[in-house]
MARDRENLUM-281956 format. One record per residue (C-alpha): residue number from 1; x, y, z. Coordinates in steps of 0.001 Angstrom, whole numbers, plus 500000, padded with zeros to 6 digits. Example, Ala and Ser with C-alpha at 12.3 -4.5 7.8 and 13.67 -1.06 7.14 Angstrom:
// MARDRENLUM-281956
<atom><i>1</i><xx>512300</xx><yy>495500</yy><zz>507800</zz></atom>
<atom><i>2</i><xx>513670</xx><yy>498940</yy><zz>507140</zz></atom>
This chain:
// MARDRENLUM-281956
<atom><i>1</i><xx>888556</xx><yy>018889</yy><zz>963137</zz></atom>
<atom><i>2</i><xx>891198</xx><yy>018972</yy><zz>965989</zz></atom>
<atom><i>3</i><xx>894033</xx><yy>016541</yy><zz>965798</zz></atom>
<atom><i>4</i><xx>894466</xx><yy>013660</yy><zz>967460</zz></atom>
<atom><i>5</i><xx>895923</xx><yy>012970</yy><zz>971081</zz></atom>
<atom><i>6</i><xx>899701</xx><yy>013944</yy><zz>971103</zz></atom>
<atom><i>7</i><xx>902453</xx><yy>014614</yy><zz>973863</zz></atom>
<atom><i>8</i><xx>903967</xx><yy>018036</yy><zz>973729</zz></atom>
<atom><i>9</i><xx>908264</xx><yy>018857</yy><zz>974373</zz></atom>
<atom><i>10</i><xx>909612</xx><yy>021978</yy><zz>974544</zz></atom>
<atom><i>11</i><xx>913218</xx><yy>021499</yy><zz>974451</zz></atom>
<atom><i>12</i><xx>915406</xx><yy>024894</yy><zz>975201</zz></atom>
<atom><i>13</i><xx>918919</xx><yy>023364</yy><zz>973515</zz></atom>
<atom><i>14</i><xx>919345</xx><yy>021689</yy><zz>970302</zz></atom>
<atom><i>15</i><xx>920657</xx><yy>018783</yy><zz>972531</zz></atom>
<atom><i>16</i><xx>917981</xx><yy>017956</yy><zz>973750</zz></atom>
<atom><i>17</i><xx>916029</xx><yy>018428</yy><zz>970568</zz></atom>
<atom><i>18</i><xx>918654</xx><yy>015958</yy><zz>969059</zz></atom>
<atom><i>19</i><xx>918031</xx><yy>013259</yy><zz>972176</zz></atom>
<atom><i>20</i><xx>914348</xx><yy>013581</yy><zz>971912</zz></atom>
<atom><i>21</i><xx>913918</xx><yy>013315</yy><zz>968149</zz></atom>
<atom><i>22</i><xx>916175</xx><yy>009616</yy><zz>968283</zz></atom>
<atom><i>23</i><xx>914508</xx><yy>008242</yy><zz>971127</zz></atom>
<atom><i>24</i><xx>910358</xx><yy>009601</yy><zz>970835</zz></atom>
<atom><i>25</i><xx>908223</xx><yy>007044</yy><zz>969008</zz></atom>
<atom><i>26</i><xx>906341</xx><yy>008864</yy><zz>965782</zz></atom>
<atom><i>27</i><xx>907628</xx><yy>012350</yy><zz>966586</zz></atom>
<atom><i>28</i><xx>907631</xx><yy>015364</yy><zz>964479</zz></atom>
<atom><i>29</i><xx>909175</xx><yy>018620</yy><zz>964880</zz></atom>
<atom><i>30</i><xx>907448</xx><yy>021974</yy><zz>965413</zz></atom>
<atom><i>31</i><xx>909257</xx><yy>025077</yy><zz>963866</zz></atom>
<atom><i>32</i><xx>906911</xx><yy>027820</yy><zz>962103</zz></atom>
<atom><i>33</i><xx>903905</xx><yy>025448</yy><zz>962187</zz></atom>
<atom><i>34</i><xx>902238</xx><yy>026989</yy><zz>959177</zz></atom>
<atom><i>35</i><xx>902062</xx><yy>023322</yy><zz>957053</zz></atom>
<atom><i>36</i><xx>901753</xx><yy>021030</yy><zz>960219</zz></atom>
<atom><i>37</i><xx>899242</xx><yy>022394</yy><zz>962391</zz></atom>
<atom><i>38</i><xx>896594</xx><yy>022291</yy><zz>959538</zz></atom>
<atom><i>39</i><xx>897643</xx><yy>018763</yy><zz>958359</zz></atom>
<atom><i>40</i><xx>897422</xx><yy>017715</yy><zz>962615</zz></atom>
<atom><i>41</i><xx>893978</xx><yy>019521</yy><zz>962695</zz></atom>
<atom><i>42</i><xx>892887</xx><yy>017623</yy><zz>959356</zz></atom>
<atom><i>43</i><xx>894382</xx><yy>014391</yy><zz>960854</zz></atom>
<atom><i>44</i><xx>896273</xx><yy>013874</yy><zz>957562</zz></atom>
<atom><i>45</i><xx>899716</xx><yy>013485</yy><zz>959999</zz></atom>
<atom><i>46</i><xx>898633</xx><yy>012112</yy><zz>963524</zz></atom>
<atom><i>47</i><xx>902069</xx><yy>012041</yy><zz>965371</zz></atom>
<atom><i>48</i><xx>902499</xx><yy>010857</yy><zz>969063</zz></atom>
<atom><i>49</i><xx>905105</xx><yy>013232</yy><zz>970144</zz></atom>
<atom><i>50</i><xx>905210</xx><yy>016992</yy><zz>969043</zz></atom>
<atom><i>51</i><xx>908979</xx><yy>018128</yy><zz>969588</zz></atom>
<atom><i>52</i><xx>908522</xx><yy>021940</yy><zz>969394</zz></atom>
<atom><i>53</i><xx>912103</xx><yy>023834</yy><zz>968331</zz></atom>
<atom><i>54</i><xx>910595</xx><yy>027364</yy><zz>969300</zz></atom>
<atom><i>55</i><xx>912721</xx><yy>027774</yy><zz>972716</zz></atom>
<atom><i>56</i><xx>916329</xx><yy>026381</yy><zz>970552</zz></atom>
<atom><i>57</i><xx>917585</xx><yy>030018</yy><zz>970618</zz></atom>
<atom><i>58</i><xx>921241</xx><yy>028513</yy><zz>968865</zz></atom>
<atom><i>59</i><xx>918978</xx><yy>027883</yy><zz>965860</zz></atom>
<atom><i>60</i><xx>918237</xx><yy>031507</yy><zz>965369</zz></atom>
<atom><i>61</i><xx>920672</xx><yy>033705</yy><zz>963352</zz></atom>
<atom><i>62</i><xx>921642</xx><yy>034861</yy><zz>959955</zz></atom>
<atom><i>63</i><xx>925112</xx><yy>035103</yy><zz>959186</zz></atom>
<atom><i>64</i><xx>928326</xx><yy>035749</yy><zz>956951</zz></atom>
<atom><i>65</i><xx>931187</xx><yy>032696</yy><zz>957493</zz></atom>
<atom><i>66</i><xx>933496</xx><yy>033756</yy><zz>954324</zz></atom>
<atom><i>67</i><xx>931856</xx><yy>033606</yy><zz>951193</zz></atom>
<atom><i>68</i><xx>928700</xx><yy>032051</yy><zz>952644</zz></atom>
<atom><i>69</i><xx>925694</xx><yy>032787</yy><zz>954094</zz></atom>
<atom><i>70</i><xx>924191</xx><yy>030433</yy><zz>956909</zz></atom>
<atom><i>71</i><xx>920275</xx><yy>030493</yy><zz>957960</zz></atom>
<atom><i>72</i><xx>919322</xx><yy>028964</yy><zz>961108</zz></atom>
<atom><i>73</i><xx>916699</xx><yy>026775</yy><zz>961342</zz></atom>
<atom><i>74</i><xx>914298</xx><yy>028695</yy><zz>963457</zz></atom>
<atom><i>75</i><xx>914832</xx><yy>032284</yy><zz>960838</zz></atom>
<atom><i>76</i><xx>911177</xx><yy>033302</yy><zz>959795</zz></atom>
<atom><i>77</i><xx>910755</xx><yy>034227</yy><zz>956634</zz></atom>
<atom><i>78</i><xx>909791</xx><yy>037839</yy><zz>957323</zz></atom>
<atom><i>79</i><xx>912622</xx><yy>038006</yy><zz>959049</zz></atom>
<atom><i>80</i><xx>914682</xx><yy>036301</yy><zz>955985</zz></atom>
<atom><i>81</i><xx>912719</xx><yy>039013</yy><zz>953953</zz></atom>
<atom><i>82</i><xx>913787</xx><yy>041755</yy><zz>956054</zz></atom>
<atom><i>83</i><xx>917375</xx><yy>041002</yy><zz>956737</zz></atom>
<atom><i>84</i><xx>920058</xx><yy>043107</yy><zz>954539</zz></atom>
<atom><i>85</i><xx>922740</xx><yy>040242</yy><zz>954421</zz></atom>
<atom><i>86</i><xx>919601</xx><yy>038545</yy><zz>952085</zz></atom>
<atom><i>87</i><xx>918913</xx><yy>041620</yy><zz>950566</zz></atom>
<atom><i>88</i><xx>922347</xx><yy>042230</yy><zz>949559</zz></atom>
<atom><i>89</i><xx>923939</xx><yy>038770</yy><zz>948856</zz></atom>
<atom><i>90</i><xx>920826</xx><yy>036683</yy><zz>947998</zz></atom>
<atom><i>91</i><xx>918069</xx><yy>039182</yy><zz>946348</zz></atom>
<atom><i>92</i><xx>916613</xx><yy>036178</yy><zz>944906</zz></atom>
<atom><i>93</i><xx>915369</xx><yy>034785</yy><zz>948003</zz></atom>
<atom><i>94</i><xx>914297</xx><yy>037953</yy><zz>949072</zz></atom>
<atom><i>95</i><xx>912122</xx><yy>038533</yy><zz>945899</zz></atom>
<atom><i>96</i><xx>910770</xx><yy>034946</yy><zz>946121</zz></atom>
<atom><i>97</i><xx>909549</xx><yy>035409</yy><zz>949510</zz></atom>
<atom><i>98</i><xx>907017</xx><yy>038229</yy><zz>948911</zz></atom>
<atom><i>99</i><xx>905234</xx><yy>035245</yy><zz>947062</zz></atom>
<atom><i>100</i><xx>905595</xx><yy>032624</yy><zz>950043</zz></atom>
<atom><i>101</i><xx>901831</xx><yy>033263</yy><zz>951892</zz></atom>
<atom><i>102</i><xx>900799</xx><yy>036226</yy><zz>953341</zz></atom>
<atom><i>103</i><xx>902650</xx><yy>038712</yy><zz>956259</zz></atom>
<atom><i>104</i><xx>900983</xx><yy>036881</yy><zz>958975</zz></atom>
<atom><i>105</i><xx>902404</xx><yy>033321</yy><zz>957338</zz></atom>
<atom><i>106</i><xx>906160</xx><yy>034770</yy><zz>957013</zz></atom>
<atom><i>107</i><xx>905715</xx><yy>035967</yy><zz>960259</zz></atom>
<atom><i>108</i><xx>905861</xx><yy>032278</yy><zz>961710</zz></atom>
<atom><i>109</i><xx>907132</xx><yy>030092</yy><zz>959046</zz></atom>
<atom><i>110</i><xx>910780</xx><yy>029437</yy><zz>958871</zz></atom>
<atom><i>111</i><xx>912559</xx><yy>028637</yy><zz>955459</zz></atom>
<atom><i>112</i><xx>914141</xx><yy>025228</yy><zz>957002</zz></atom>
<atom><i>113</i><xx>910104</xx><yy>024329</yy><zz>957495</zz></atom>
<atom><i>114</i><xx>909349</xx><yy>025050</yy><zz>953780</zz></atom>
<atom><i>115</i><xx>912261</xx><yy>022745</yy><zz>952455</zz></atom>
<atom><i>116</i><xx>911522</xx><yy>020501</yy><zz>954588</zz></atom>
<atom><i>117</i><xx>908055</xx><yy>020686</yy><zz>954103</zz></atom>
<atom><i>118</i><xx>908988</xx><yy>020308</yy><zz>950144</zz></atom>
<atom><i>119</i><xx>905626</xx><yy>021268</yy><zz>948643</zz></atom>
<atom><i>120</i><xx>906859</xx><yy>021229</yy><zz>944800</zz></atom>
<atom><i>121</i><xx>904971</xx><yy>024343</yy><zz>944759</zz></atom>
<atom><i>122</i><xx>906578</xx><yy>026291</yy><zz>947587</zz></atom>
<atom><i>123</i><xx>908712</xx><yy>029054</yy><zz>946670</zz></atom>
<atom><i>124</i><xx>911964</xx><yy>028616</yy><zz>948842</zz></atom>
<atom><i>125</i><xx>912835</xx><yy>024914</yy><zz>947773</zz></atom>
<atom><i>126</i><xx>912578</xx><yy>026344</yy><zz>944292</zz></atom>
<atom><i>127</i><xx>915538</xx><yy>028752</yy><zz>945108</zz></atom>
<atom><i>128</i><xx>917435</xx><yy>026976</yy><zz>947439</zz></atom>
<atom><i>129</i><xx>918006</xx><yy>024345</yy><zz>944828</zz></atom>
<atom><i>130</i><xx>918383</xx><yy>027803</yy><zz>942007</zz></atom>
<atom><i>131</i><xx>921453</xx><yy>028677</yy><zz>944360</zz></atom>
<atom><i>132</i><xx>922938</xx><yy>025175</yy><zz>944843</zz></atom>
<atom><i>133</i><xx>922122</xx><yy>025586</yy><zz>948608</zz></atom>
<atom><i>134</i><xx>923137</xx><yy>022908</yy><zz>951014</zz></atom>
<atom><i>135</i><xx>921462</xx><yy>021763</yy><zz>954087</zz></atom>
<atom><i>136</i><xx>923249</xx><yy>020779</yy><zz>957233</zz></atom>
<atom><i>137</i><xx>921257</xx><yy>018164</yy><zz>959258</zz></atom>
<atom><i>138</i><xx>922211</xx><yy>017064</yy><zz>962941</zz></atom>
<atom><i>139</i><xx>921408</xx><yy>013862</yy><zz>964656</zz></atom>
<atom><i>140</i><xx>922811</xx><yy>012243</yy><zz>967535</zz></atom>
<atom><i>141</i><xx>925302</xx><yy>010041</yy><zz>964776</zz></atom>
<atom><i>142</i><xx>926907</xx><yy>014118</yy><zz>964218</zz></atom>
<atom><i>143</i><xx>926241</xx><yy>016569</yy><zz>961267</zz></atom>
<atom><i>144</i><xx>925865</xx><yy>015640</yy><zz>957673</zz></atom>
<atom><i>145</i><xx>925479</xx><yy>018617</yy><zz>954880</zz></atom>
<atom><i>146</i><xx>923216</xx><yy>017387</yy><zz>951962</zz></atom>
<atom><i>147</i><xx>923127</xx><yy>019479</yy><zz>948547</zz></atom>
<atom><i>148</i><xx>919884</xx><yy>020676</yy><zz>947937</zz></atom>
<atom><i>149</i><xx>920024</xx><yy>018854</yy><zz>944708</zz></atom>
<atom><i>150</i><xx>919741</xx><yy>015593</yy><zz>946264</zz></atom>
<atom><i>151</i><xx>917589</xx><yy>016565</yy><zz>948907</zz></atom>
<atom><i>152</i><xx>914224</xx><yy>015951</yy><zz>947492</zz></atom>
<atom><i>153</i><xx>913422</xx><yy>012467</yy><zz>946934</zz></atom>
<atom><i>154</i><xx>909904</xx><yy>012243</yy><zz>946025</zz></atom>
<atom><i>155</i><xx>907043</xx><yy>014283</yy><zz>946142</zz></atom>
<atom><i>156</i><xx>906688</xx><yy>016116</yy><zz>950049</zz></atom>
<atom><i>157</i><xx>909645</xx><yy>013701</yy><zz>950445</zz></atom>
<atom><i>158</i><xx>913094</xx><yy>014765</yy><zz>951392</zz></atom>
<atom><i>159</i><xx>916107</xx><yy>012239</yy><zz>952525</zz></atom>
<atom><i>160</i><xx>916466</xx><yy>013078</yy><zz>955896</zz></atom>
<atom><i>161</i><xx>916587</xx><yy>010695</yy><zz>958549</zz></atom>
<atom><i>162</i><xx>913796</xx><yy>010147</yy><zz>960994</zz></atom>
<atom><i>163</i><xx>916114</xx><yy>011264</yy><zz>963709</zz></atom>
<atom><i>164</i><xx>917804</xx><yy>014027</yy><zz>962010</zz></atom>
<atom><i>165</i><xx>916978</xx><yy>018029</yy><zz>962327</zz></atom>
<atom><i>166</i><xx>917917</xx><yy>020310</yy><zz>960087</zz></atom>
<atom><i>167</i><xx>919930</xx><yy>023091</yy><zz>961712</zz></atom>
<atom><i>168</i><xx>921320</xx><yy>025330</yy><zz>959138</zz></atom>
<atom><i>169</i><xx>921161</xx><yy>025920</yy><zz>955342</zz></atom>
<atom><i>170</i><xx>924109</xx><yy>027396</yy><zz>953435</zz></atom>
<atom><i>171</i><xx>924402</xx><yy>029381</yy><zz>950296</zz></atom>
<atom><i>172</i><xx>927708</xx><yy>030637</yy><zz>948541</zz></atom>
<atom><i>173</i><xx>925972</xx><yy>034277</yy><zz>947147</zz></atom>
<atom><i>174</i><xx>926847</xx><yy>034752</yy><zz>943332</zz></atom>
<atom><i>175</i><xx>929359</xx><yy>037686</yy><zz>942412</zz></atom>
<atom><i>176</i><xx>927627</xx><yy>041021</yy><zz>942802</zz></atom>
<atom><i>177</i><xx>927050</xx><yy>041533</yy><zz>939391</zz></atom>
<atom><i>178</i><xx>924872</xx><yy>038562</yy><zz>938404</zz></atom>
<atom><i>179</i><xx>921082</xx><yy>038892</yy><zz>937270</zz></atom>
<atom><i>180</i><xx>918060</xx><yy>037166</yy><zz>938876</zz></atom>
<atom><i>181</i><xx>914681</xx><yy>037068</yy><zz>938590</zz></atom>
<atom><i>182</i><xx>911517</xx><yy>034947</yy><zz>940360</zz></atom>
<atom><i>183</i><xx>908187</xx><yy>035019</yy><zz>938981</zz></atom>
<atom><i>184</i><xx>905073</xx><yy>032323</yy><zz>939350</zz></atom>
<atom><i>185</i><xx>901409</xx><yy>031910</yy><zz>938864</zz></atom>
<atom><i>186</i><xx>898433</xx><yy>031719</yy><zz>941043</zz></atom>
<atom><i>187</i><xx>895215</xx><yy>032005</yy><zz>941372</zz></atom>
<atom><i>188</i><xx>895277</xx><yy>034280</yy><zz>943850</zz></atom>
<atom><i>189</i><xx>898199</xx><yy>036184</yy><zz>945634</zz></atom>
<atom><i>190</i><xx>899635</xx><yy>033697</yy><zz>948659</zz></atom>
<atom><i>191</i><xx>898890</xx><yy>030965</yy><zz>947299</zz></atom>
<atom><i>192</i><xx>900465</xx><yy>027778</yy><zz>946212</zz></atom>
<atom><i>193</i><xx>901332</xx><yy>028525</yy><zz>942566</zz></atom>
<atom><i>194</i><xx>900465</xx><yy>026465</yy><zz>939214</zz></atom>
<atom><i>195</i><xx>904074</xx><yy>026885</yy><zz>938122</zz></atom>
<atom><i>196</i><xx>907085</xx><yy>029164</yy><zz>939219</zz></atom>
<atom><i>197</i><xx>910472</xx><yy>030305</yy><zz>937456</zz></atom>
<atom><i>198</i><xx>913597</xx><yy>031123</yy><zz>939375</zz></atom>
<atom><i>199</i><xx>916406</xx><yy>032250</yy><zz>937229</zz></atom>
<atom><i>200</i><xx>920359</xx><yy>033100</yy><zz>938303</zz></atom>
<atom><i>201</i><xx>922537</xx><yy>034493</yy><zz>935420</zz></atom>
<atom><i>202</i><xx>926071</xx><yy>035211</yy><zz>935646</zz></atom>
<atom><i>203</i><xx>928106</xx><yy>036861</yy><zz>933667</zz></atom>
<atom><i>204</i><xx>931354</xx><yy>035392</yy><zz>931412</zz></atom>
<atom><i>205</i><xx>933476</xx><yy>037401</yy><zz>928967</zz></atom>
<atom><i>206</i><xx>932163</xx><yy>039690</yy><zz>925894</zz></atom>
<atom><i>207</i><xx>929176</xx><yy>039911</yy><zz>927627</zz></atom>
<atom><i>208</i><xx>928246</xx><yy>035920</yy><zz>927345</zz></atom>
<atom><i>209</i><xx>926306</xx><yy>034097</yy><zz>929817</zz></atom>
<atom><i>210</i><xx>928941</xx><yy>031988</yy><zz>931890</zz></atom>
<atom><i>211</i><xx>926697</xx><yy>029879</yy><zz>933957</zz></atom>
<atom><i>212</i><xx>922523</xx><yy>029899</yy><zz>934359</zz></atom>
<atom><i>213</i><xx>920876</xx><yy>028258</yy><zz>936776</zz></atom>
<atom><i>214</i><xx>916945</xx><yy>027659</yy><zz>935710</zz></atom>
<atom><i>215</i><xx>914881</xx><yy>025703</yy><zz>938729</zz></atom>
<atom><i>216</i><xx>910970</xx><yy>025420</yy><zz>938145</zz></atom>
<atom><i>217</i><xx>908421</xx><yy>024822</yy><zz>940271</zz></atom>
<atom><i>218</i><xx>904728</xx><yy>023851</yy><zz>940450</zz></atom>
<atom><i>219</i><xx>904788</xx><yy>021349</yy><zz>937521</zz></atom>
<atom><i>220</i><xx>905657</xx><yy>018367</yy><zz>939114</zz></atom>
<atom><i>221</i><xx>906133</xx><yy>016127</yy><zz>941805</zz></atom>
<atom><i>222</i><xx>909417</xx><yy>018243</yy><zz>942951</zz></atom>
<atom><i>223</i><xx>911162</xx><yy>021296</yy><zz>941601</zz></atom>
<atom><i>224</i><xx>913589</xx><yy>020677</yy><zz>939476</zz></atom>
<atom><i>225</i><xx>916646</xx><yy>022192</yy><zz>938009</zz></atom>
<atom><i>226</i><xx>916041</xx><yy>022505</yy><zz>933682</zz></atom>
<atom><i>227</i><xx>919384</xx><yy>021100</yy><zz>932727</zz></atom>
<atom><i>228</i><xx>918646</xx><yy>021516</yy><zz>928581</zz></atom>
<atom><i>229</i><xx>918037</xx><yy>025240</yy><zz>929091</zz></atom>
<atom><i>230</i><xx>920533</xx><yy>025609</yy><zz>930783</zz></atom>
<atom><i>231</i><xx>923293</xx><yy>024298</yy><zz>928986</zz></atom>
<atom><i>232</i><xx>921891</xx><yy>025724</yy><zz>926329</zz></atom>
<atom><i>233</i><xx>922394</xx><yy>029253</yy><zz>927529</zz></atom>
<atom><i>234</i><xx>926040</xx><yy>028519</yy><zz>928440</zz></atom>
<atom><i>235</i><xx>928263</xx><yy>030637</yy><zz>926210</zz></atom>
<atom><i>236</i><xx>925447</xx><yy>032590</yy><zz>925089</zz></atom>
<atom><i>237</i><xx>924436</xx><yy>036615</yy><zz>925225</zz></atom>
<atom><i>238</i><xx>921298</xx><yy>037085</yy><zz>927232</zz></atom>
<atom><i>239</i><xx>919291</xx><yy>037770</yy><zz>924376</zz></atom>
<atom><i>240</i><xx>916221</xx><yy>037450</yy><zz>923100</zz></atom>
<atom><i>241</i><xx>916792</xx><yy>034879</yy><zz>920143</zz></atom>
<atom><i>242</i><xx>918659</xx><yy>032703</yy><zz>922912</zz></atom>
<atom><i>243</i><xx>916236</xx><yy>032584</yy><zz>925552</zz></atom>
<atom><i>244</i><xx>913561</xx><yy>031241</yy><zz>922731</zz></atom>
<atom><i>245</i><xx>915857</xx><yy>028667</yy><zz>921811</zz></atom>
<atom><i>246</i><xx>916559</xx><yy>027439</yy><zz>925275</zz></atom>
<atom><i>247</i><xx>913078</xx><yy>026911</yy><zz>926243</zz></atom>
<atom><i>248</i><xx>911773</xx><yy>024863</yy><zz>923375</zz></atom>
<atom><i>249</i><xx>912352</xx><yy>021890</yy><zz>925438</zz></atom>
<atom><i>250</i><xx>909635</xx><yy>022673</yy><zz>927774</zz></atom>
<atom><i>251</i><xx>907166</xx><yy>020936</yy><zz>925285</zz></atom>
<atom><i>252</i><xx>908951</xx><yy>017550</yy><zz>926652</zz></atom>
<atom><i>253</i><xx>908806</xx><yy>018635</yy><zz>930277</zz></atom>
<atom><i>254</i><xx>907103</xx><yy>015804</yy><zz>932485</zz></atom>
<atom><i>255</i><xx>904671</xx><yy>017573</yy><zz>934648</zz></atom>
<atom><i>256</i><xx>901439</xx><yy>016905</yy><zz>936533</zz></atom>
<atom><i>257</i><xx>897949</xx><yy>017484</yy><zz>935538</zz></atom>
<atom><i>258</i><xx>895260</xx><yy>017924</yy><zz>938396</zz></atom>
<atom><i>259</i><xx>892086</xx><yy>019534</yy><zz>939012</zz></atom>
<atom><i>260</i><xx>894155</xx><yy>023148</yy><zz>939043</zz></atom>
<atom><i>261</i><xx>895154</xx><yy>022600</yy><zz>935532</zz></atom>
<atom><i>262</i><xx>895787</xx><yy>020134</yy><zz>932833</zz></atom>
<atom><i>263</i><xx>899683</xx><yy>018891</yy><zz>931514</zz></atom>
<atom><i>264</i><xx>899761</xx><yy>021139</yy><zz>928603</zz></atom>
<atom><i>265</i><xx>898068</xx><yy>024173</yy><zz>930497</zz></atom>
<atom><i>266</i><xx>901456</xx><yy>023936</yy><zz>933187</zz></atom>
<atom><i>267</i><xx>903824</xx><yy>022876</yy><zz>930198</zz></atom>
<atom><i>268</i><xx>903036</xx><yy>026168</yy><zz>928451</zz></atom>
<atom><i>269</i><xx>902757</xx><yy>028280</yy><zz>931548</zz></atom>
<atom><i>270</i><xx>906760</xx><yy>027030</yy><zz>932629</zz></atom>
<atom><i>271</i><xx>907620</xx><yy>027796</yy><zz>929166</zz></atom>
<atom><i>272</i><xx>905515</xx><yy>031677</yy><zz>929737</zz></atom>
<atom><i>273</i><xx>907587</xx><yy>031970</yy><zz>933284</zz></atom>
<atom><i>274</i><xx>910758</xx><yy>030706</yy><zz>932214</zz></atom>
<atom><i>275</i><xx>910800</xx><yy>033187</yy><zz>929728</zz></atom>
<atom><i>276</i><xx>909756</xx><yy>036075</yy><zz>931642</zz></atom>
<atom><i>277</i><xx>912192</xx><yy>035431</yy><zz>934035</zz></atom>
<atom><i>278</i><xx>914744</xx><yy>035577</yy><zz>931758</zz></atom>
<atom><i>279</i><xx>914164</xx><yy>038862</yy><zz>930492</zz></atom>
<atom><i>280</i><xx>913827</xx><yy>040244</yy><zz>933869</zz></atom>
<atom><i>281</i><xx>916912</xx><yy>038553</yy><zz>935040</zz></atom>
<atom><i>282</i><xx>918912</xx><yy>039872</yy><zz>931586</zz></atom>
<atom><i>283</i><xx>917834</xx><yy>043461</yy><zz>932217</zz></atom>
<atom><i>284</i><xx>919215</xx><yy>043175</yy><zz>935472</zz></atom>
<atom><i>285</i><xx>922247</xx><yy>041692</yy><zz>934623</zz></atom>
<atom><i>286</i><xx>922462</xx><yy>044518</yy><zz>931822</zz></atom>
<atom><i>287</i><xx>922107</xx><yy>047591</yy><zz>934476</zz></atom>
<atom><i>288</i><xx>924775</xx><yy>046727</yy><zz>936269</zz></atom>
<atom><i>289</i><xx>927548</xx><yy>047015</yy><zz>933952</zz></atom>
């Protein structure tokens, strides 16, 4: 199918991006174009106005302010992928993106497209909410910054205005020595997974766990932090007795069953993730001492 009729904008500054997102009727905004183009062309979204943020240059950088990192907008993902300030500061973005599609995907799509996007499967809104990332959105009102953790609403739902663009994402990189680890399951590489596990550990005293941050993905209508694994690693030594414990409530996890695979299927594949992330994370944590 091709979609339906629609009036095209190019705007050059985020200005005029701003003006013409508050005053176009049914308008949506074109970044990487990897998720709308193929929902236009299926007529699943039929806007009247495509505003197309390709030629906002000011949304384009990757950056250090302090002790955080800022993403534009308009950063593709191979790009994100690429960049050493990711490699260095946030290595679990960079090993979650080698999942996220193919080369020729992450050569368009931007990471402010995938959270926005918010496919509970999707790979970056899993770790932008694993690194407490927050989201700076712009209208003509001024800025607001949302934390990712009240982002998502409902399912492919975020809380974003209708005339708000998000222009930047921020993340505050753990300490050096911290352990990570991001692992999923599909049925085939690139695509959307059945269930994901992204995993932050940092390190206490005597070798304890001080915080953990546990966000999985794929099992239900949003990703979603696991608070009771968590906590329960808090304190703890990243070992294996500990990591069994803390994921024995992922028999009460709420998830979704479809024709990809039933409840109990994704229950005991989070459970299969979680765990393997763990380890990985641990052993990373470990060699850097």
């Amino acid at each position: 199918m091709k979609p339906a009729p629609f009036r095209y904008h190019r705007p050059r500054t985020l200005a005029q991006a701003v003006e013409m997102i508050a005053t176009l009727a049914n308008a949506k905004l074109l970044a990487g174009g990897q998720s709308l183009m193929p929902m236009m062309n299926m007529r699943f979204v039929m806007p009247e106005n495509v505003i197309d943020l390709n030629s906002v240059d000011e949304l384009s950088f990757i950056r250090e302010e302090g002790d955080t990192v800022c993403i534009g907008a308009m950063v593709r993902q191979r790009d994100l992928e690429r960049s050493p300030i990711v490699r260095g500061r946030l290595p679990l973005l960079a090993e979650a993106l080698r999942f996220t599609g193919h080369t020729q995907t992450r050569n368009r799509g931007t990471f402010a497209g995938s959270l926005c996007h918010l496919d509970p499967a999707a790979e970056q809104p899993a770790v932008a909410l694993t690194y407490d990332a927050e989201i700076v959105a712009t209208s003509a009102r001024g800025k607001r910054v949302i934390a990712m953790s009240q982002f998502p609403v409902a399912y492919m739902t975020t809380c974003l205005e209708p005339d708000e663009i998000v222009t930047e994402i921020r993340i505050s990189p753990p300490p050096p020595r911290h352990g990570y680890a991001f692992v999923e399951f599909a049925r085939r590489h690139g695509d959307f997974a059945l269930a994901s596990a992204a995993v932050l550990l940092l390190p206490g005293k005597d070798g304890a766990i001080e915080r953990a941050a546990i966000t999985v993905g794929g099992v239900g209508s949003v990703p979603f932090r696991f608070a009771a694994a968590e906590k329960a690693l808090s304190g703890k030594k990243a070992e294996e007795a500990h990591f069994l414990a803390a994921v024995e409530p992922c028999s009460e996890l709420e998830v979704v069953a479809d024709v990809h695979a039933p409840a109990a299927y994704r229950r005991q594949l989070a459970r299969v993730l979680i765990l393997r992330a763990l380890r990985t994370a641990a052993d990373r944590l470990n060699s850097t001492h």
